[in-house]
Every structure is written in C-alpha cells, then in structure tokens.
Chimera marker file (.cmm) of the C-alpha trace (Angstrom):
<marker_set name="trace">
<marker id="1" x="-0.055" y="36.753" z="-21.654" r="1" g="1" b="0" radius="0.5"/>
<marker id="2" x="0.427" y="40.364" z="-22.976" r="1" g="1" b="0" radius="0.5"/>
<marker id="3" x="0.318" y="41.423" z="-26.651" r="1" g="1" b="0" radius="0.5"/>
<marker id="4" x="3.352" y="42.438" z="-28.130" r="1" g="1" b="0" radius="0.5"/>
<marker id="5" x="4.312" y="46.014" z="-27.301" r="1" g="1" b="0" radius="0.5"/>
<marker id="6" x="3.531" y="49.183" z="-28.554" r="1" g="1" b="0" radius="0.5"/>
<marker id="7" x="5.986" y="51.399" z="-30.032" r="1" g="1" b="0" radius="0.5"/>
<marker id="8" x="5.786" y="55.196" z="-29.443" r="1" g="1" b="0" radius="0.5"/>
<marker id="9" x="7.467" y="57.751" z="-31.562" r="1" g="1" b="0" radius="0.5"/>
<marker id="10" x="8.003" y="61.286" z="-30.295" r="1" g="1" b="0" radius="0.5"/>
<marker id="11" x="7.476" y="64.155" z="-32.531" r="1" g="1" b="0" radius="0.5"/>
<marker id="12" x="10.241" y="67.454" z="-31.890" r="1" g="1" b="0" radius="0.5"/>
<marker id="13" x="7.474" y="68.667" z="-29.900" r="1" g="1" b="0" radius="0.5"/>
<marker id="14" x="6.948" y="65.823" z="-27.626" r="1" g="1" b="0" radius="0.5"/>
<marker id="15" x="10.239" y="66.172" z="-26.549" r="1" g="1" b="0" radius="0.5"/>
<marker id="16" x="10.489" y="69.275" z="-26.177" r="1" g="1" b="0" radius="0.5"/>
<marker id="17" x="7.510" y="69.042" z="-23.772" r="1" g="1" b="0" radius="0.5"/>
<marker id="18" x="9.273" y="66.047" z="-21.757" r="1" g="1" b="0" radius="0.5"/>
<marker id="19" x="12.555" y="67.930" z="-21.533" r="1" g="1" b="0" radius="0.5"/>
<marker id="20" x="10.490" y="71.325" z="-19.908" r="1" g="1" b="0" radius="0.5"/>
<marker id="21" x="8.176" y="68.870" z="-17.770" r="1" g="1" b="0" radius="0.5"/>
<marker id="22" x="11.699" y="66.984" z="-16.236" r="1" g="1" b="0" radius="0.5"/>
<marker id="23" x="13.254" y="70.134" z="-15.626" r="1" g="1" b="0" radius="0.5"/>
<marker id="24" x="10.241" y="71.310" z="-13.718" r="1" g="1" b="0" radius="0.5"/>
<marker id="25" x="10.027" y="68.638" z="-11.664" r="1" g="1" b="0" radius="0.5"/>
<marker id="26" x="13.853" y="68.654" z="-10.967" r="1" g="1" b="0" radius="0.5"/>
<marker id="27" x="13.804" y="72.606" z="-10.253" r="1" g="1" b="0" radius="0.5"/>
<marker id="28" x="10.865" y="71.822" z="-7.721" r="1" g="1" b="0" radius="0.5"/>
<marker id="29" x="11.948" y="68.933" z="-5.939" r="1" g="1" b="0" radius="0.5"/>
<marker id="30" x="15.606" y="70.478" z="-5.353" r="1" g="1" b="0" radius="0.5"/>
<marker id="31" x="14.449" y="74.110" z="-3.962" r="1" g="1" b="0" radius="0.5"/>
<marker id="32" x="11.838" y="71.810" z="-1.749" r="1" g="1" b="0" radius="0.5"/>
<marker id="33" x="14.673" y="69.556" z="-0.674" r="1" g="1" b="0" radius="0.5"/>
<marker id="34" x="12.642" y="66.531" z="-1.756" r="1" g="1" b="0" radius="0.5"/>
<marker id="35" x="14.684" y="62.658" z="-1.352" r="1" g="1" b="0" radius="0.5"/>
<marker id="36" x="14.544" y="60.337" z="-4.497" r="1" g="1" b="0" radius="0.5"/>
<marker id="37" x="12.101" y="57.392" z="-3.826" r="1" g="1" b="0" radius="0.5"/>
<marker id="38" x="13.519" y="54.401" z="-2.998" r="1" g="1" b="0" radius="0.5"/>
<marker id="39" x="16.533" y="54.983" z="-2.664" r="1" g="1" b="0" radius="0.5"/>
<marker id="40" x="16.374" y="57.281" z="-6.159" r="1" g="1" b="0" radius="0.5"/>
<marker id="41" x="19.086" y="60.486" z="-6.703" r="1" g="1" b="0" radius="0.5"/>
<marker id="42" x="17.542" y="63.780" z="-5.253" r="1" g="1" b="0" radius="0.5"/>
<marker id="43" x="19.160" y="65.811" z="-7.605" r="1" g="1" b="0" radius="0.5"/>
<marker id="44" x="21.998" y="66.603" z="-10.190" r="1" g="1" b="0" radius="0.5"/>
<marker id="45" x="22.223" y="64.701" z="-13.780" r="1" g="1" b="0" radius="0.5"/>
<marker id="46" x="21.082" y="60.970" z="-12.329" r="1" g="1" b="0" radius="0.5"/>
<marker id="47" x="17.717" y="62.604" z="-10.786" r="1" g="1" b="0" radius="0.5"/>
<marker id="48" x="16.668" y="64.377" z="-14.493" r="1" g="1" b="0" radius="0.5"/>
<marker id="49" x="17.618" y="61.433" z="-15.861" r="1" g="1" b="0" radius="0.5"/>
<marker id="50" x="14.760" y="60.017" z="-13.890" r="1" g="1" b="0" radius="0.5"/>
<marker id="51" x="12.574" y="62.833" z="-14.419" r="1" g="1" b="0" radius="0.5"/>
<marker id="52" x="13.157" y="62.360" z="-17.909" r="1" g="1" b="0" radius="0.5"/>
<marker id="53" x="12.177" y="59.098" z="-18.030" r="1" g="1" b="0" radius="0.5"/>
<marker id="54" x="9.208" y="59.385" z="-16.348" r="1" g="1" b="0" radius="0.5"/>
<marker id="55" x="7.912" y="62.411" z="-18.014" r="1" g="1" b="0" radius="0.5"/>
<marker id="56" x="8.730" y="60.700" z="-21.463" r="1" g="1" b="0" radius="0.5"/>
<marker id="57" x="6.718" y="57.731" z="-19.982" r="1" g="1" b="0" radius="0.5"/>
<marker id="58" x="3.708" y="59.553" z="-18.963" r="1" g="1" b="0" radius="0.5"/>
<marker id="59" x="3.468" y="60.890" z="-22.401" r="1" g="1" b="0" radius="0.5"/>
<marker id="60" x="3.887" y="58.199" z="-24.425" r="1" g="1" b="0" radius="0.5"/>
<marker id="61" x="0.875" y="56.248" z="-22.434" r="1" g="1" b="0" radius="0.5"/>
<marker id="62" x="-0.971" y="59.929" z="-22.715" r="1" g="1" b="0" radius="0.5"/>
<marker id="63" x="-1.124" y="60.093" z="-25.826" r="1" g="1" b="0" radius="0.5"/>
<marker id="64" x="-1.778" y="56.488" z="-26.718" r="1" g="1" b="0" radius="0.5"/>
<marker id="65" x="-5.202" y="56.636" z="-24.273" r="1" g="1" b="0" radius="0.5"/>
<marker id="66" x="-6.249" y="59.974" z="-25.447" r="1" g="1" b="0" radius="0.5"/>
<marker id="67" x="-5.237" y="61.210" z="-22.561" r="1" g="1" b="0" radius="0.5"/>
<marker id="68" x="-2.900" y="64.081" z="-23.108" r="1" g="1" b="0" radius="0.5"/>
<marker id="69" x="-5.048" y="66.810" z="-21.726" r="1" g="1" b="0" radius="0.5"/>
<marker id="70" x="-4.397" y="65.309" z="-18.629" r="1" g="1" b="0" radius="0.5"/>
<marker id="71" x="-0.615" y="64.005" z="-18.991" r="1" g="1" b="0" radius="0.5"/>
<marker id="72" x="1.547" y="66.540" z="-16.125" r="1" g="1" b="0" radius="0.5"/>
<marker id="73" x="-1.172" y="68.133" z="-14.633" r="1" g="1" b="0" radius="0.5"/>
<marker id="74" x="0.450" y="67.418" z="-11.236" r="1" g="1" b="0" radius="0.5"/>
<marker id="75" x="2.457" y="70.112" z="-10.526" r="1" g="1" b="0" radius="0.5"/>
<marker id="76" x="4.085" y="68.745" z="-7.284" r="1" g="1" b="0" radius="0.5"/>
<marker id="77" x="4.636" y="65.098" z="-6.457" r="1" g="1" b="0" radius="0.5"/>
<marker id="78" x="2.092" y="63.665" z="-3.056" r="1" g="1" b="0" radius="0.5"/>
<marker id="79" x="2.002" y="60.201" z="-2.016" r="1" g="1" b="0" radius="0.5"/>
<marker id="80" x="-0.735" y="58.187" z="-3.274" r="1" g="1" b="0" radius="0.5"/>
<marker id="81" x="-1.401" y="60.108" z="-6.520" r="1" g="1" b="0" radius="0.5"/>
<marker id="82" x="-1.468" y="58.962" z="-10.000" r="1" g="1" b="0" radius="0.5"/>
<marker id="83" x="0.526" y="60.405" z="-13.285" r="1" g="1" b="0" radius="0.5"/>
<marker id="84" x="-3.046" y="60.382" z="-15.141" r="1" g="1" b="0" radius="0.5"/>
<marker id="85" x="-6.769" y="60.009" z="-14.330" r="1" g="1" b="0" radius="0.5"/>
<marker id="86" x="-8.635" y="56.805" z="-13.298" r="1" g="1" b="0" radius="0.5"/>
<marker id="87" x="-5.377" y="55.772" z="-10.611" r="1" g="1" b="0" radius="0.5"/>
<marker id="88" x="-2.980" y="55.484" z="-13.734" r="1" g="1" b="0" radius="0.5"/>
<marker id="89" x="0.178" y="54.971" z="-13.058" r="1" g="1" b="0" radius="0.5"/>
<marker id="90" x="3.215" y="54.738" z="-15.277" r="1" g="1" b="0" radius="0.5"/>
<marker id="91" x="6.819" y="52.730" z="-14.343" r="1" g="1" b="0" radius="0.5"/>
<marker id="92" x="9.186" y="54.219" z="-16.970" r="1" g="1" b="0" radius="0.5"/>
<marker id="93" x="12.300" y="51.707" z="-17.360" r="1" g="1" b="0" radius="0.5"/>
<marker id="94" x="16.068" y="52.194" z="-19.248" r="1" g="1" b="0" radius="0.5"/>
<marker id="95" x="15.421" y="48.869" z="-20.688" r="1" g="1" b="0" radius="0.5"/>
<marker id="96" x="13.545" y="46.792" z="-22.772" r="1" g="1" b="0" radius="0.5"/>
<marker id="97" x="13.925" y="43.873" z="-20.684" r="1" g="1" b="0" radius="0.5"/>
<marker id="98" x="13.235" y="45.026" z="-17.664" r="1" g="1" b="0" radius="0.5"/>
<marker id="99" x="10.139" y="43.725" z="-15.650" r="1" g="1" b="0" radius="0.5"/>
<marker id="100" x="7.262" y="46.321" z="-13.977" r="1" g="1" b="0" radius="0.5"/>
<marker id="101" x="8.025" y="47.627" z="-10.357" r="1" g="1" b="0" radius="0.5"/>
<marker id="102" x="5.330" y="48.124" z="-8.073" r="1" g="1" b="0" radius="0.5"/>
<marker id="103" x="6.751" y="49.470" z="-4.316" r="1" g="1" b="0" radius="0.5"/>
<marker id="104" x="5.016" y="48.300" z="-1.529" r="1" g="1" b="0" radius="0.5"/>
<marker id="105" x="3.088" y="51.048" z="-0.519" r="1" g="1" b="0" radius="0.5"/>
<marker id="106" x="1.509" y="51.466" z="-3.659" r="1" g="1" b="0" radius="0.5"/>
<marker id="107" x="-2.029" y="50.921" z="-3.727" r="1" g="1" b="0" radius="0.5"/>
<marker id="108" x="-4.173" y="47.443" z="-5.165" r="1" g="1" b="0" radius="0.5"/>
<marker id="109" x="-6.777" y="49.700" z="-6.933" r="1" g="1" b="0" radius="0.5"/>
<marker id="110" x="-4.418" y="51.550" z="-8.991" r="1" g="1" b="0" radius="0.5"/>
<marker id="111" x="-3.182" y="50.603" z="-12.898" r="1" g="1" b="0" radius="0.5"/>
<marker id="112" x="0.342" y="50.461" z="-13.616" r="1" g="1" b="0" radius="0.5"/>
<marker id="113" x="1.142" y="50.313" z="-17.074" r="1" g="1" b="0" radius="0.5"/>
<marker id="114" x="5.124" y="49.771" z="-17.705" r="1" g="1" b="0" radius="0.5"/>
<marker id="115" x="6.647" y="51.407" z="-20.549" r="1" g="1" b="0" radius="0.5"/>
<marker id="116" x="10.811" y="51.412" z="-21.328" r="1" g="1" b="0" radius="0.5"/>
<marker id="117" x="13.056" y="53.249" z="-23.150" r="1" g="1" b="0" radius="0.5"/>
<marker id="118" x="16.316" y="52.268" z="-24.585" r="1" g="1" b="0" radius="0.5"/>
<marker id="119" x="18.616" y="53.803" z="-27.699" r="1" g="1" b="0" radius="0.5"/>
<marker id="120" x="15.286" y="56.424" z="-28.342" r="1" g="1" b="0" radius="0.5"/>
<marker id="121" x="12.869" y="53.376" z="-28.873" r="1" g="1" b="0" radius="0.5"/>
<marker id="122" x="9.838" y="53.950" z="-26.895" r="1" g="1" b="0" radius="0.5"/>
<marker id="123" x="7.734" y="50.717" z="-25.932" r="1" g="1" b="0" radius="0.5"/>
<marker id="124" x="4.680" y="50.174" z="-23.924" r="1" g="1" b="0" radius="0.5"/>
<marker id="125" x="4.605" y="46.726" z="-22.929" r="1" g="1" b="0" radius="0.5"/>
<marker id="126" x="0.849" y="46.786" z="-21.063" r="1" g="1" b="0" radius="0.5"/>
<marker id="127" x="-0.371" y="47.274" z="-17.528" r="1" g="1" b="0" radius="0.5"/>
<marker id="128" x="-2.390" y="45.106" z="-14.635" r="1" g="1" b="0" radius="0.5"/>
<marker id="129" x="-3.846" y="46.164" z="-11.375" r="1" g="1" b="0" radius="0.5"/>
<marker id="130" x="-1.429" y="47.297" z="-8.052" r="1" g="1" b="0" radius="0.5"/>
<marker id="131" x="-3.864" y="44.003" z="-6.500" r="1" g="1" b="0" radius="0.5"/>
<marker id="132" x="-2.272" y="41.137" z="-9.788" r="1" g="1" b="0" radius="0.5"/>
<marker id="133" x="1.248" y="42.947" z="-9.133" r="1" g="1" b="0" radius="0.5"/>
<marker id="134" x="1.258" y="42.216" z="-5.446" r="1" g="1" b="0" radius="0.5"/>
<marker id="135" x="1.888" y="38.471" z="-4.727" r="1" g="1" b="0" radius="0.5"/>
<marker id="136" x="4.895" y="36.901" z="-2.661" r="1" g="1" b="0" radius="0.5"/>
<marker id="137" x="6.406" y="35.282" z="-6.307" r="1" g="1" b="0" radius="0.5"/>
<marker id="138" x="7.106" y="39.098" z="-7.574" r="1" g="1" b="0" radius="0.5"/>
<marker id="139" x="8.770" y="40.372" z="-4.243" r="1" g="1" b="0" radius="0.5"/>
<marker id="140" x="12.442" y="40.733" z="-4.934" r="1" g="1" b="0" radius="0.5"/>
<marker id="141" x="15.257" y="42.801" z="-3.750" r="1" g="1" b="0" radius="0.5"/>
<marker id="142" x="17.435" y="42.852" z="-7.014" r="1" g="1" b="0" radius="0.5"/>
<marker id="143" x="19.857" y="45.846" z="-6.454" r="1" g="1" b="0" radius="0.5"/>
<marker id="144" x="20.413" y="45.291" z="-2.760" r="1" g="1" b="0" radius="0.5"/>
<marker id="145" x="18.138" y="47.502" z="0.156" r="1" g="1" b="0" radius="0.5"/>
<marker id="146" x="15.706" y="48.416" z="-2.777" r="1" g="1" b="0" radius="0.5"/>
<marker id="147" x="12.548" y="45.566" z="-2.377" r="1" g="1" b="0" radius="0.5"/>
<marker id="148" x="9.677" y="45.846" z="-4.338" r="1" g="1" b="0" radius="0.5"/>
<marker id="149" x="7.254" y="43.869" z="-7.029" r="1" g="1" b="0" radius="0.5"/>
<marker id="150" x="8.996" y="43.018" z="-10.097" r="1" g="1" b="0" radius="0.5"/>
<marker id="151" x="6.362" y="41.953" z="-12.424" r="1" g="1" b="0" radius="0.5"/>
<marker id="152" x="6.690" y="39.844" z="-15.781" r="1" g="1" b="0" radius="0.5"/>
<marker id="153" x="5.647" y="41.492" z="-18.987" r="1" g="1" b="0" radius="0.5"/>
<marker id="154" x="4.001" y="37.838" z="-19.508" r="1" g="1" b="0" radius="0.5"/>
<marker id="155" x="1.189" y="39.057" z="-16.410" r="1" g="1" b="0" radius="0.5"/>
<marker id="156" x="0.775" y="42.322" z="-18.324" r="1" g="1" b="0" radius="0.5"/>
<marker id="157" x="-2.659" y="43.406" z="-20.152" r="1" g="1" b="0" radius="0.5"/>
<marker id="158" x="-2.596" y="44.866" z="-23.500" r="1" g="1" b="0" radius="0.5"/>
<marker id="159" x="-2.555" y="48.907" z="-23.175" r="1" g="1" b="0" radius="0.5"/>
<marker id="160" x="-6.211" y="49.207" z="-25.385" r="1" g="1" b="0" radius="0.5"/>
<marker id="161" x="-8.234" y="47.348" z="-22.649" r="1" g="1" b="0" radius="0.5"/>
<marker id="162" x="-6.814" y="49.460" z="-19.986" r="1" g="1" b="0" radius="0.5"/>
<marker id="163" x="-9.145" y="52.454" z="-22.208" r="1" g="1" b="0" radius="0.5"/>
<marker id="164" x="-12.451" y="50.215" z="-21.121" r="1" g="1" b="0" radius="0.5"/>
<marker id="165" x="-11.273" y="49.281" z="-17.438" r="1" g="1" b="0" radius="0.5"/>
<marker id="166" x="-10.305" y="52.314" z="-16.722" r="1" g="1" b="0" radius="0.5"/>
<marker id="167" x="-13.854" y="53.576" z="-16.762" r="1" g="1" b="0" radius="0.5"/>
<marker id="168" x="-14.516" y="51.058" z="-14.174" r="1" g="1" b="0" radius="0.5"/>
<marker id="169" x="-15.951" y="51.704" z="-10.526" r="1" g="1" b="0" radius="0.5"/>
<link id1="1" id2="2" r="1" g="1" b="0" radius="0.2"/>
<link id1="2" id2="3" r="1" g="1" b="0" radius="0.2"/>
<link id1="3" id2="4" r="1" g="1" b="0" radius="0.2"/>
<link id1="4" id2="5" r="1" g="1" b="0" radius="0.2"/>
<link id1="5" id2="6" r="1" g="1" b="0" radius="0.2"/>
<link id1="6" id2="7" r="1" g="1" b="0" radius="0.2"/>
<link id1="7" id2="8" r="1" g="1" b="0" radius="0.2"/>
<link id1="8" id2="9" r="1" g="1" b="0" radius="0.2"/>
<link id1="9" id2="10" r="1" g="1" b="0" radius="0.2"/>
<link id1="10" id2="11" r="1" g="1" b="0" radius="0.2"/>
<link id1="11" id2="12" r="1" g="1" b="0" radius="0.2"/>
<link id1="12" id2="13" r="1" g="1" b="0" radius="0.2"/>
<link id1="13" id2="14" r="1" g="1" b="0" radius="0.2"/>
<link id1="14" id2="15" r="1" g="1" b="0" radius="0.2"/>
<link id1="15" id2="16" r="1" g="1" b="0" radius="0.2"/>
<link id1="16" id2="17" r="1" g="1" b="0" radius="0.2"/>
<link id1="17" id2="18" r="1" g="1" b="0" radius="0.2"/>
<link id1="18" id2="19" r="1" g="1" b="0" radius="0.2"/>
<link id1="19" id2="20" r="1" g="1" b="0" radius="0.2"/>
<link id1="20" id2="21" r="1" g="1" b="0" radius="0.2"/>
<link id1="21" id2="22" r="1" g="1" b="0" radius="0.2"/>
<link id1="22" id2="23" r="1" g="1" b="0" radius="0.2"/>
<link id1="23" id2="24" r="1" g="1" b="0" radius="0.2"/>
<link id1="24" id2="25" r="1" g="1" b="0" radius="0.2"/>
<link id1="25" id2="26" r="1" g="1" b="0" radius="0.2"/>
<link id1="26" id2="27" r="1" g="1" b="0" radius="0.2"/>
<link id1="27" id2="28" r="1" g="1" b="0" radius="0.2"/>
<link id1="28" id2="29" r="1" g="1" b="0" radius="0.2"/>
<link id1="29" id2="30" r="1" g="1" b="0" radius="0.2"/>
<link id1="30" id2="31" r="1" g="1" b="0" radius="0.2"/>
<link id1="31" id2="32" r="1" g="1" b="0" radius="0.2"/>
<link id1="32" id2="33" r="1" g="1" b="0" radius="0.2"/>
<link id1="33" id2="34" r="1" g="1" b="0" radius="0.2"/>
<link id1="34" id2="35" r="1" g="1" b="0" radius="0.2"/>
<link id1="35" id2="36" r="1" g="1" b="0" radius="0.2"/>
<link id1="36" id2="37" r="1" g="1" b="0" radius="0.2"/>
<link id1="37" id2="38" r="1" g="1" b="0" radius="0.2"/>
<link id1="38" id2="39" r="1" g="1" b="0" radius="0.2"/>
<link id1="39" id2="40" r="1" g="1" b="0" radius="0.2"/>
<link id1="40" id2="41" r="1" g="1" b="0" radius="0.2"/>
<link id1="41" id2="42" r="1" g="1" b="0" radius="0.2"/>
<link id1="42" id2="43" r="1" g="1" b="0" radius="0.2"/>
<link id1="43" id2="44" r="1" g="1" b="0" radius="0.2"/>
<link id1="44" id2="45" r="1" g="1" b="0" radius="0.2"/>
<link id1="45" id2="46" r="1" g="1" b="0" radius="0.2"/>
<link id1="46" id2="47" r="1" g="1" b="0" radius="0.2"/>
<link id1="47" id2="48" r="1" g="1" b="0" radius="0.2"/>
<link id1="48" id2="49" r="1" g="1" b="0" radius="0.2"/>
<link id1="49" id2="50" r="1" g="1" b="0" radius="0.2"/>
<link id1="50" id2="51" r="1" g="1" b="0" radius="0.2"/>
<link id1="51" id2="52" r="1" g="1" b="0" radius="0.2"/>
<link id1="52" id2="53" r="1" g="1" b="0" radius="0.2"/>
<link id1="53" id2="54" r="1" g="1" b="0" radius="0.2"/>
<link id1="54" id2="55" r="1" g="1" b="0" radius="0.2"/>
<link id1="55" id2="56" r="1" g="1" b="0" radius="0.2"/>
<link id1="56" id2="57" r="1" g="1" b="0" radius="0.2"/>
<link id1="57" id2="58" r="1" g="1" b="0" radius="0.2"/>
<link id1="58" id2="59" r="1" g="1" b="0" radius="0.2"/>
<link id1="59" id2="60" r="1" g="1" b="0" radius="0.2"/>
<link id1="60" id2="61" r="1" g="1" b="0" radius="0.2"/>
<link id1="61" id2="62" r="1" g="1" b="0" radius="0.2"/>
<link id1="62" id2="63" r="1" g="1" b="0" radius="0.2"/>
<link id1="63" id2="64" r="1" g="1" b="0" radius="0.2"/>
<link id1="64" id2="65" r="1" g="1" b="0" radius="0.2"/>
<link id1="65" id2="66" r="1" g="1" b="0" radius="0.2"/>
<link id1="66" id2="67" r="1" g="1" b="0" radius="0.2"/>
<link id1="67" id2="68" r="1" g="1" b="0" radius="0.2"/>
<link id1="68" id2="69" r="1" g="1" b="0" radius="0.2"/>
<link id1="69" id2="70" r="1" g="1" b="0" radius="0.2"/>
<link id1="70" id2="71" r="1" g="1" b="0" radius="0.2"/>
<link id1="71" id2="72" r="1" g="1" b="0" radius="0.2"/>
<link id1="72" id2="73" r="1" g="1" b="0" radius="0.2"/>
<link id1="73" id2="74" r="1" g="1" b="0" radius="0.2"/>
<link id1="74" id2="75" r="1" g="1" b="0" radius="0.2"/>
<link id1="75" id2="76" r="1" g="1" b="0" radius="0.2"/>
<link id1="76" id2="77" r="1" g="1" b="0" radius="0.2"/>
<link id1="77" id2="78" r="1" g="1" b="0" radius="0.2"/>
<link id1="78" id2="79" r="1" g="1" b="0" radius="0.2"/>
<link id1="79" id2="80" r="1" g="1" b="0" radius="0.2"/>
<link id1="80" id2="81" r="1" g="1" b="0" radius="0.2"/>
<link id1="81" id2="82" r="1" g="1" b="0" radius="0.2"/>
<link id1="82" id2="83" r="1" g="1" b="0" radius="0.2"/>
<link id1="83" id2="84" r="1" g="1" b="0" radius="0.2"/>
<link id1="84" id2="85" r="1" g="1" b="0" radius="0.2"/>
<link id1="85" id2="86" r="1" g="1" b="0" radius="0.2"/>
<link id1="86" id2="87" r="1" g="1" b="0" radius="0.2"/>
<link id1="87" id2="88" r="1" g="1" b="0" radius="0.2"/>
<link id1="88" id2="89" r="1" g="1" b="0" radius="0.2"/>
<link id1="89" id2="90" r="1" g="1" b="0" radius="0.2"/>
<link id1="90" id2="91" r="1" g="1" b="0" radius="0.2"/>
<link id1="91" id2="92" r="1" g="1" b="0" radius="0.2"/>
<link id1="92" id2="93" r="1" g="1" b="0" radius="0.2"/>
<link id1="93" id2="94" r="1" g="1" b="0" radius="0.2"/>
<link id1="94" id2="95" r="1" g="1" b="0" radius="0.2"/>
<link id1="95" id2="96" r="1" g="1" b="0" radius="0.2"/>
<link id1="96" id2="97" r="1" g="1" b="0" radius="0.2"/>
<link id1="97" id2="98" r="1" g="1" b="0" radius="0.2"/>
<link id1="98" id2="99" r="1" g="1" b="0" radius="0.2"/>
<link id1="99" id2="100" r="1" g="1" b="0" radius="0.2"/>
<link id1="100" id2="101" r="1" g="1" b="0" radius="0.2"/>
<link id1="101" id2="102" r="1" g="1" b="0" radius="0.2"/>
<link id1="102" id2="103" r="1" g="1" b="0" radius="0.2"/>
<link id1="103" id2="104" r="1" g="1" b="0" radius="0.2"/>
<link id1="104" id2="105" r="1" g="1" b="0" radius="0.2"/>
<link id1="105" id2="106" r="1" g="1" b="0" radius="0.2"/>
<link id1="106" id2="107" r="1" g="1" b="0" radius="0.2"/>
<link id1="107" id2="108" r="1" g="1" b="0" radius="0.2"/>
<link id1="108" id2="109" r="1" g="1" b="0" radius="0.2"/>
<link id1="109" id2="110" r="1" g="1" b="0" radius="0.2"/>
<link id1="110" id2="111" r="1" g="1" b="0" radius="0.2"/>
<link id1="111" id2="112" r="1" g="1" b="0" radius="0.2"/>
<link id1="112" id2="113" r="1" g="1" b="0" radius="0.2"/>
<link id1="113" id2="114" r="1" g="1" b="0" radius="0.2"/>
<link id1="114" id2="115" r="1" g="1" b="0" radius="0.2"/>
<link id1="115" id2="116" r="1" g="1" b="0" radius="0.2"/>
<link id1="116" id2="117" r="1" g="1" b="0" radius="0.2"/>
<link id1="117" id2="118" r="1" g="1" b="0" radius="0.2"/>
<link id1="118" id2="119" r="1" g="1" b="0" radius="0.2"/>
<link id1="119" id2="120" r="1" g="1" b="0" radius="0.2"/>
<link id1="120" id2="121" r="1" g="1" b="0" radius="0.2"/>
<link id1="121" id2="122" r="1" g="1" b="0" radius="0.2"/>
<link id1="122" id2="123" r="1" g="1" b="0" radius="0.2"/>
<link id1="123" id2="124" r="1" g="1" b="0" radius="0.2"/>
<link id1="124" id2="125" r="1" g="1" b="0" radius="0.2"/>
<link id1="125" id2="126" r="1" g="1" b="0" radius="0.2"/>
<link id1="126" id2="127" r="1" g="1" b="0" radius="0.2"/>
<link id1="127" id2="128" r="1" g="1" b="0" radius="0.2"/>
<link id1="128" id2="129" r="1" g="1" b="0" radius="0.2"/>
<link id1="129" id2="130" r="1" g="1" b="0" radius="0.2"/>
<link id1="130" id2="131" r="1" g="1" b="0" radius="0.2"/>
<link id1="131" id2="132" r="1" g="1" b="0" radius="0.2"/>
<link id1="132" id2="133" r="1" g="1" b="0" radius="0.2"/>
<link id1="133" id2="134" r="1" g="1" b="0" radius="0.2"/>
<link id1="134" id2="135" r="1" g="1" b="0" radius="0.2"/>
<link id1="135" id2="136" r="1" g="1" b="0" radius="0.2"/>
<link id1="136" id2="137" r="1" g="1" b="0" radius="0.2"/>
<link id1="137" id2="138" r="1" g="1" b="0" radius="0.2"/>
<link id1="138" id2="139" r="1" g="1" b="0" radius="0.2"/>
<link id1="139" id2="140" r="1" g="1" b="0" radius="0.2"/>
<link id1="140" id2="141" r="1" g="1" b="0" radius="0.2"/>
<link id1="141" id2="142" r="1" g="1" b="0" radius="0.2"/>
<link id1="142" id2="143" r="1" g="1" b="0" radius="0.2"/>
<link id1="143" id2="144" r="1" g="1" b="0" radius="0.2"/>
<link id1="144" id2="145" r="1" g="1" b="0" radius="0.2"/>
<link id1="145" id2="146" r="1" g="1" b="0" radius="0.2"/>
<link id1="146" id2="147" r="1" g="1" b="0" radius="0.2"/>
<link id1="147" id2="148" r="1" g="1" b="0" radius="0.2"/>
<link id1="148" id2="149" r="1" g="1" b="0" radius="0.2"/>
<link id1="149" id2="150" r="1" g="1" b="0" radius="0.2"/>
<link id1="150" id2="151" r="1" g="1" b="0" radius="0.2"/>
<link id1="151" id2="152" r="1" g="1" b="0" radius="0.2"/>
<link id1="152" id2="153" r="1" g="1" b="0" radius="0.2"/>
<link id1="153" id2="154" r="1" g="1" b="0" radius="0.2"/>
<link id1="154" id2="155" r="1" g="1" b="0" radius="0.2"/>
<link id1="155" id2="156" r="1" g="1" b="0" radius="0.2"/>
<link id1="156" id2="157" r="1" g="1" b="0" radius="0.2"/>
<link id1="157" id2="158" r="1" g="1" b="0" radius="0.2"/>
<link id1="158" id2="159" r="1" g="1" b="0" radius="0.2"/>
<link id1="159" id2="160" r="1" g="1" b="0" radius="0.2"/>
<link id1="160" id2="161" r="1" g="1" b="0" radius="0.2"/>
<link id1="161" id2="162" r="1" g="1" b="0" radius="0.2"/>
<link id1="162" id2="163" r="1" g="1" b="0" radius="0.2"/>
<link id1="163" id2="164" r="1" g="1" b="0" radius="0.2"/>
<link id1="164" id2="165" r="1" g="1" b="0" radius="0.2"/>
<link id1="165" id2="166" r="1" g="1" b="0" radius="0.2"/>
<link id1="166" id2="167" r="1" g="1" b="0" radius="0.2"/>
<link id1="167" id2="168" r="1" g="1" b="0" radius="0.2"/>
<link id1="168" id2="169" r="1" g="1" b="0" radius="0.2"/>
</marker_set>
C-alpha cells in the first residue's frame, strides 16, 4: 500500500516554465498535424489543457527526484519514450481521485509514477512498474472506446524508492 502523497508547490517560475513547455508542445504537434492519444484533442484549448497537465506533471516529479536537468528535454513526442531518464514516465490526472492509466502499448520495463492536479494542489501519489500495472483486474474501458489499465493508488510505491530502483538494470 502506498504512502500518503506528496504535495508539490510551484514557485512563479515553475509555472512559468510549464506554461512555455505546453505551448511548445501544442505549437509543434498542430503545425505537424499530430492526433491526441487515445482518443485525446489534437489541438485548440482541450489539447493545452493536456499539455499543461502533463508538463506541470513532469515537473513536479522532476524536481522531487532531482531530476530537473532532465525534465522536457524531449523536444518532439516518439512512441516508446519516456518524460525523464531511467523509462520514467508520468500520468498527469484533473483529479485527486483518479486511479493511474497505463495504455496497452506501453511497455512492462518502464515506471509510471501518477501525479494529479485539482484547484492548484499538486499531488504525487507514487509509481509501480508498466509489468504490476498490467493485469486483467486493471483493464477497464471507463469513458466508452478508450481501454486501458486503471491502477489503484493502493498498488502504488512511494515516489523516494523510485530514486533507488531507478538505478536498476
């Protein structure tokens, strides 16, 4: 069972950062004509919404792994790779209770680490392995055409001993 979570606060210069880093990636993925994932918006308000999220996300786990030389160092999105080194990556959620998704194609050997956001509370709730996310009980199709792992928080590791296994072969 997972520790309780871990609150992140921004600074004025966090977000500034997250707001430049989601408009980047929404500028690039609309002049390269790239689709939403999953069923996700491709552009307008709803897609930096996303980007916003997930940007915010990657940051906040950054910067609690002392990490954030390496937080947006992708500059264009390709199948397979992670938001931070040692196959890190983060599921940014609107709210707090709200489970981890894992899509299918995601690989076992990664780390995802699920962090949500809701009224400008920041929380990272902990992470497990794409392989402890994958099992038939977690498959569901809540929304309708959208399947995918939905995780518990309660399967979830605490975010500090993701700093040791992440060193792992």
């Amino acid at each position: 069972m997972t520790e309780p979570s871990t609150r992140f606060t921004f600074t004025d210069a966090d977000r500034a950062l997250v707001v430049a880093e989601a408009t980047r990636r929404q500028t690039v993925n609309e002049s390269a004509g790239i689709q939403g994932r999953n069923g996700a918006a491709a552009g307008g308000s709803e897609a930096l919404q996303l980007h916003l999220y997930g940007a915010a996300g990657e940051l906040a786990v950054a910067s609690l792994l002392g990490m954030r030389e390496s937080v947006f160092g992708q500059t264009r999105a390709k199948p397979g790779s992670s938001d931070l080194p040692g196959g890190i990556d983060v599921k940014t959620r609107s709210r707090h209770w709200h489970d981890l998704i894992v899509q299918a194609d995601e690989s076992p050997d990664k780390r995802f680490v699920l962090v949500t956001i809701e009224n400008r509370a920041t929380l990272v709730h902990g992470w497990c392995f794409g392989s402890d996310a994958m099992k038939d009980e977690y498959w569901s199709d809540p929304a309708g055409g959208r399947p995918a792992y939905f995780v518990p928080k309660s399967i979830l590791q605490p975010l500090e001993t993701l700093n040791r296994e992440r060193l792992r072969p």
